[in-house]
C-alpha positions as CSV (number, residue, x, y, z in Angstrom):
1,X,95.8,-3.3,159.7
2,X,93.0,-5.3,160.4
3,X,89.8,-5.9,157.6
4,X,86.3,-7.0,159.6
5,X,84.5,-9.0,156.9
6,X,82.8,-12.1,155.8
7,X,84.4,-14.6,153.6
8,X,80.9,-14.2,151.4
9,X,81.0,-10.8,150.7
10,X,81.6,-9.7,147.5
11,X,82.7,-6.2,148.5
12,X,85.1,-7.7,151.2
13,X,86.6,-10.2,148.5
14,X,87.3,-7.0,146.6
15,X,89.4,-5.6,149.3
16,X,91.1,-8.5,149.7
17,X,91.8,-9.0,146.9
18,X,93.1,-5.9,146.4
19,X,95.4,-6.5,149.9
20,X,96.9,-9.5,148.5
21,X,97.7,-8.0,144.7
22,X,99.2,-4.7,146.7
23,X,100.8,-7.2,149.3
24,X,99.8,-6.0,151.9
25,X,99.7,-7.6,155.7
26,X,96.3,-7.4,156.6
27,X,94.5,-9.8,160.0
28,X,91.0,-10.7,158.9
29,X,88.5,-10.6,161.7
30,X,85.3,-12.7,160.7
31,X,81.8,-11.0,161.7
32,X,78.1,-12.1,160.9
33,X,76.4,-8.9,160.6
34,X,73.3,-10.7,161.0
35,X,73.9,-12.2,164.2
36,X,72.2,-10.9,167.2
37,X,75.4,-10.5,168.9
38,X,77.3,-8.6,165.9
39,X,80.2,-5.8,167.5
40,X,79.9,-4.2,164.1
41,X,78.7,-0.9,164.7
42,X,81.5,-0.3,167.2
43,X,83.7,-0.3,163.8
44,X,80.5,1.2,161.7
45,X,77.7,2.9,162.7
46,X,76.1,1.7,159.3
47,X,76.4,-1.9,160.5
48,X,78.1,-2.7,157.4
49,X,81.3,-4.9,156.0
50,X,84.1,-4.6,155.2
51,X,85.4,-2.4,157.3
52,X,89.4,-1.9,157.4
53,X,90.9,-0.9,160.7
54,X,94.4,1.3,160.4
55,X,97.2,1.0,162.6
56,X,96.4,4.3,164.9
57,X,92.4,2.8,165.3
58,X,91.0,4.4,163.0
59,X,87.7,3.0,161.0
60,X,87.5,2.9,157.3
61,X,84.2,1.7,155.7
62,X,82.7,1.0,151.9
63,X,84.8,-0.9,150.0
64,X,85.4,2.3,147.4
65,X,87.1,4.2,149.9
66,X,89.4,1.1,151.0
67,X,90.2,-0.3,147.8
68,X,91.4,3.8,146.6
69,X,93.1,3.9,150.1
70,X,95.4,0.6,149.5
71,X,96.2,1.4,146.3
72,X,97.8,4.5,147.4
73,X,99.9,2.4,150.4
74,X,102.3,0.7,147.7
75,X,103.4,1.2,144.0
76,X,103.0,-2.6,143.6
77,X,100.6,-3.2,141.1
78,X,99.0,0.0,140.6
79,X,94.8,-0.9,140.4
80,X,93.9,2.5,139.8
81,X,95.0,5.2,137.5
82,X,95.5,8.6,139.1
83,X,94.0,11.0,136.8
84,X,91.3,11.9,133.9
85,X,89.4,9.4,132.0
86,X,91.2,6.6,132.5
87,X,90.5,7.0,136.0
88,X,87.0,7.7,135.9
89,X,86.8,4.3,133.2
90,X,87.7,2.3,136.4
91,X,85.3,3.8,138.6
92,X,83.0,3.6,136.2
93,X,83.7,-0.4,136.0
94,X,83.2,-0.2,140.1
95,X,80.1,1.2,140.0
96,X,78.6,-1.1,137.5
97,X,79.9,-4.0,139.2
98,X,78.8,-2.7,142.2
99,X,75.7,-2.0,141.4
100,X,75.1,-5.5,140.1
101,X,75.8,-7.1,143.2
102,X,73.7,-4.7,145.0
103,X,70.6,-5.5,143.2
104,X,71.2,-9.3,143.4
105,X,71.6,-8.7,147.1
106,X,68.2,-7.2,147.6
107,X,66.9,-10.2,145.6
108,X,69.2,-12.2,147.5
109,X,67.6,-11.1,150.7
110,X,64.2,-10.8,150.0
111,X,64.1,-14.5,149.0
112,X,65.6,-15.2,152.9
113,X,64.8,-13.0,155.0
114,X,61.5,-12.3,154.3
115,X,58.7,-14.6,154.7
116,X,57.7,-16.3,151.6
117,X,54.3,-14.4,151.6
118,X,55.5,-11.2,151.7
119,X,58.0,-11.7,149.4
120,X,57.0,-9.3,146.1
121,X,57.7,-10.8,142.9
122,X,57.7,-7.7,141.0
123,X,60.6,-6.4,143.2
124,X,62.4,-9.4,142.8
125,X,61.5,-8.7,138.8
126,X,62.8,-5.1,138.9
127,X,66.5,-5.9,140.8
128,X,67.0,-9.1,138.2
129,X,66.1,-6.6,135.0
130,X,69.4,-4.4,136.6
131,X,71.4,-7.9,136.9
132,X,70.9,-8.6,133.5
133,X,71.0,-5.0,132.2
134,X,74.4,-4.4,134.4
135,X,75.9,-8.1,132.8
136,X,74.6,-7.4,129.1
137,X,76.7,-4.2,129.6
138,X,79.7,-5.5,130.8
139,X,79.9,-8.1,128.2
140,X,79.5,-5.1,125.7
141,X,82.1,-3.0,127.3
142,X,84.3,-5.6,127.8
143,X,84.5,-6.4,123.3
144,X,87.0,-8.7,122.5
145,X,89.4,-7.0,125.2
146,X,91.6,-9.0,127.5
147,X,90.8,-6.8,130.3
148,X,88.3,-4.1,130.9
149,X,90.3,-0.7,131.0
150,X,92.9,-0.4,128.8
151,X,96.0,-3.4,128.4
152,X,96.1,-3.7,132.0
153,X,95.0,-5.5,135.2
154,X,92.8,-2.8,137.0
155,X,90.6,-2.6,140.3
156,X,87.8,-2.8,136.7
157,X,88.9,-6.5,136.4
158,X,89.2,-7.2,140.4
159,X,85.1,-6.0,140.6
160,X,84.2,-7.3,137.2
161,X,85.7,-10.7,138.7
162,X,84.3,-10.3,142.5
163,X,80.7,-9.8,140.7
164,X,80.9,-12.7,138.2
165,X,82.3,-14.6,141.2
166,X,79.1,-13.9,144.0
167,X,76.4,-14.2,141.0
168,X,77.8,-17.6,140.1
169,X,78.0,-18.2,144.5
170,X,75.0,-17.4,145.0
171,X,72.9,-17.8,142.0
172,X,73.8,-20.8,140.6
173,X,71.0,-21.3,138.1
174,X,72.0,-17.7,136.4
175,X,73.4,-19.0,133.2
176,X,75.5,-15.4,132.6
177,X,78.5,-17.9,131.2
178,X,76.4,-19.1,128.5
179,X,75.0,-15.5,127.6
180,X,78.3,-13.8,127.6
181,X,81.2,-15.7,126.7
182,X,83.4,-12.9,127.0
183,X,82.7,-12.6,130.5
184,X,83.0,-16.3,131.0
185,X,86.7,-16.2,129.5
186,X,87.5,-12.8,131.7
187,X,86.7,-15.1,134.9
188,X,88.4,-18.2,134.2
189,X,91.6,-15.9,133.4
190,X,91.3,-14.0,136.7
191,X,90.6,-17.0,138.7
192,X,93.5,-18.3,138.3
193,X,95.1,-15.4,140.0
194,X,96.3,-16.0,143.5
195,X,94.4,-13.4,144.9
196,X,91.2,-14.6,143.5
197,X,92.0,-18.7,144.3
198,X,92.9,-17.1,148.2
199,X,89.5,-15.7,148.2
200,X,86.6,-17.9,147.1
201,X,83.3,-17.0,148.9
202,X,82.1,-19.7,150.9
């Protein structure tokens, strides 16, 4: 298999993390989406990452459907339940964190990609209120628990982790440790995971 991705994307650090805690042999192939000469709409029409190439060529995009893919490859450390509720808890923890990093993204590019005056500060206002919404109800969620669904390690803790991780990345002056302290002690415990020290956006 091959994984087209950035080593700053959150949602392809998800999917490799998820490779490396499944243990799974997987080539990354680097690609700047934003560069004029970017291939990646060969692999997606949606000109998105990651995208995971199988071994008969065929292209699997959005890092939901790879992540619930791998985790059916190998019984090694099962990520997702299978069935009912406690299934639907860890989606559940995947779209929040998900939708976290999505709005920070459109922040994100609005600040760089757009010319300073045409940048609109109530947009930027509107995706930060669902940053701190989103964080405010993880930290909630999360209680006094030592992961987020149930006893376990889940594919909740890997996106919980991979959201914490891009926030902190990318918006430095974000002081979620500070507000949330159970968050904070979730992220120093998942960082020191191999799979997460393997994958720190730069």
């Amino acid at each position: 298999m091959k994984l087209i991705g950035s080593t700053a994307s959150p949602f392809v650090r998800k999917v490799r993390i998820v490779l490396a805690e499944k243990k799974l042999e997987c080539d990354l192939i680097l690609e700047d989406v934003w560069a004029s000469d970017t291939t990646i709409q060969n692999s997606n029409p949606l000109g998105k990452v990651p995208c995971l190439i199988l071994e008969d060529n065929i292209c699997m995009f959005d890092s939901h459907v790879i992540v619930e893919y791998l985790d059916t490859l190998t019984p090694v450390s099962k990520l997702i339940p299978n069935l009912g509720r406690e299934r639907a808890a860890v989606k559940c923890w995947e779209a929040l964190a998900d939708g976290i990093l999505d709005a920070a993204i459109l922040v994100r590019l609005e600040l760089i990609r757009r010319p300073a005056d045409k940048q609109s500060n109530d947009w930027i206002a509107r995706q930060m209120s669902k940053v701190h919404a989103g964080l405010k109800s993880m930290s909630a969620a999360l209680g006094d628990s030592a992961f987020c669904s149930g006893a376990h390690y889940s594919l909740s803790d890997v996106c919980v982790g991979c959201a914490l991780g891009w926030l902190s990345f990318r918006f430095p002056d974000l002081d979620w440790r500070s507000d949330y302290p159970n968050l904070e002690k979730l992220f120093e415990k998942l960082s020191e995971r191999p799979s997460f020290k393997e994958t720190v956006p730069y």
